[in-house]
N, C-alpha and C positions, 0 to 999 in steps of 0.2 A: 504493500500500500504506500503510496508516495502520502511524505510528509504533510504535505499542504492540506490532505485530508482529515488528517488527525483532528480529533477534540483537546486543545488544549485548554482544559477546565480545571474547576479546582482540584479535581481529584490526582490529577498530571502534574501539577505544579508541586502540590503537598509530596505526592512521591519523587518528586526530582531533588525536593528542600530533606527528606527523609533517607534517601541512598546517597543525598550529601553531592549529588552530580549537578552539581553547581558553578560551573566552569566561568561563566559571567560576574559570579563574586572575587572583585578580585582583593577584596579582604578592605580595602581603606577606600576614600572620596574619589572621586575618579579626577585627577590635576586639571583637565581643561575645566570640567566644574566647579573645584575649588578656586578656580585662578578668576573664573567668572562669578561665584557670590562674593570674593571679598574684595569687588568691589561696587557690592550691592550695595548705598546707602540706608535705605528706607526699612528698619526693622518693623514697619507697621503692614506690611506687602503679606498679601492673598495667597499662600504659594500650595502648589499642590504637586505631587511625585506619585505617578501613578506608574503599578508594578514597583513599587518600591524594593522589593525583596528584602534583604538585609538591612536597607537603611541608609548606609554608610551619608550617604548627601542628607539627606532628613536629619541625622541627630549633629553634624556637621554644622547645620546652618542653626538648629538649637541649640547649639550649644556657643555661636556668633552671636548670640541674642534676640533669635527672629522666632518668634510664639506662635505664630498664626502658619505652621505648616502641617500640612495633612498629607495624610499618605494612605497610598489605598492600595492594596492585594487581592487575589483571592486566596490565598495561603496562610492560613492563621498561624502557622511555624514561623511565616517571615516575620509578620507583625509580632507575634511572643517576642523573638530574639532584637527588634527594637526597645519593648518595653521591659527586658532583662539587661539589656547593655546601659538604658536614658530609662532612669527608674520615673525622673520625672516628666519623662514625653508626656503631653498632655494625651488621656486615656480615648479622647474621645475624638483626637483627630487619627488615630489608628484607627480605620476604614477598613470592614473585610465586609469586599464587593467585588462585582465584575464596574470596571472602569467606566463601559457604553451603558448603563444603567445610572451611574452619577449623575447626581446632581449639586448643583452649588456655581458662583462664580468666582471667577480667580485673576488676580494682577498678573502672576506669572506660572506658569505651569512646566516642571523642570523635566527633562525627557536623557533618560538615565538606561538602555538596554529594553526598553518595555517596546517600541516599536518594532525593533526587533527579533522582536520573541512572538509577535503576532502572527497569525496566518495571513501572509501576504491577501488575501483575498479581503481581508478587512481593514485596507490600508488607506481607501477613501471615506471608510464608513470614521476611520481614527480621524482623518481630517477634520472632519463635518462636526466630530463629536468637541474637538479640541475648541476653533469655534465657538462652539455653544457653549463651553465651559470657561471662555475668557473673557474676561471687560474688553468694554472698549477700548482700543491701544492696549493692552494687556500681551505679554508677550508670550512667546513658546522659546523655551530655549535648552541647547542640550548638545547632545552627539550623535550622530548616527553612525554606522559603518558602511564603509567607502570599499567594498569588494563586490565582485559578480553574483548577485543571486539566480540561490539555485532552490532546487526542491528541498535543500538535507536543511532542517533544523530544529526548534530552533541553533543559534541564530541563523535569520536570513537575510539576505544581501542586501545592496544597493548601492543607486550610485546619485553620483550629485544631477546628473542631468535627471533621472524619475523624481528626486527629491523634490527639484524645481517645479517639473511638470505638475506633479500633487497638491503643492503646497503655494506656487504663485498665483495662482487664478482667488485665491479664498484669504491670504497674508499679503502682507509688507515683506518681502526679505530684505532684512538688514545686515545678514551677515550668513553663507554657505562658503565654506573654507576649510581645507586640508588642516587637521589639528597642529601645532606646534611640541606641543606640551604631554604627547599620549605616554604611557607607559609603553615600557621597552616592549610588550609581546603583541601592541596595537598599533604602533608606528607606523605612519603611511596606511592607514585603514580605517580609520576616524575623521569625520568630518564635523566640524563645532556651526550650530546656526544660531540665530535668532532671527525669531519670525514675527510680526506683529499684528495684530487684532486689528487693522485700519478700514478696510474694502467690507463693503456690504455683502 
């Protein structure tokens, strides 16, 4: 059965966080995103990390002093191992949900491995949702990865050109660019955006 068919549901997820086959965690914040909150000013900003897994950006920017960040899974393993690492993560912005069923809006919405862990076939429907879940001028901003997709994953491919086609018609791109800053085993395969909430 090719990959793209699979149910990646909760039940997938919990046994991937459970056999510990978590090859996406790669233990700490990921640099191009820490290099981009610090120099967030506004600790009063909407932020929301969907697919959070582990966390590591989430208790990251809580622990920078910014209160108002939610994180949503559908893996209650992921969210426990937040709320045992940041005893004080606020309880109730740990969200165990499916992401396209969200609701709320958000200044910034930070995009950390979770696009690509998606079943490509739900990659406009992620568009459309993101959108709906941000302010006006409110931004998307994050990493994607910069290799050929294929059927095997998660993860699954991409490249800056589908990036663009997806996502300019509905954003602002303010920034799609080859990352600087990746760790040594993403180098030249990460791509850093921000996208903005401007176009009806």
């Amino acid at each position: 059965m090719m990959l793209t068919k699979m149910k990646f549901d909760q039940t997938y997820w919990e046994h991937r966080y459970k056999e510990e086959k978590t090859a996406w965690d790669i233990g700490y914040p990921s640099p191009p995103l820490t290099t981009y909150i610090d120099q967030l000013e506004d600790k009063n900003l909407e932020i929301l990390i969907p697919g959070a897994g582990y966390g590591h950006e989430a208790i990251y920017l809580h622990k920078k002093g910014f209160k108002k960040v939610s994180v949503v899974d559908l893996a209650q393993t992921a969210l426990q191992n937040i709320a045992e690492k940041c005893p004080d993560y606020p309880e109730n912005r740990l969200i165990m949900a499916d992401f396209f069923e969200l609701q709320g809006s958000y200044d910034l919405i930070v995009e950390q491995t979770f696009f690509c862990a998606l079943n490509p076939m739900l990659r406009k429907a992620y568009v459309v949702k993101m959108k709906q879940l941000l302010k006006p001028k409110g931004k998307l901003a994050g990493v994607f990865f910069d290799f050929e997709k294929t059927e095997d994953g998660p993860p699954f491919g991409g490249s800056q050109k589908e990036y663009k086609a997806l996502f300019e018609p509905h954003f602002t791109i303010k920034t799609l660019q080859r990352c600087h800053n990746s760790i040594k085993q993403r180098q030249c395969s990460e791509l850093f955006f921000i996208f903005e909430n401007t176009k009806n």
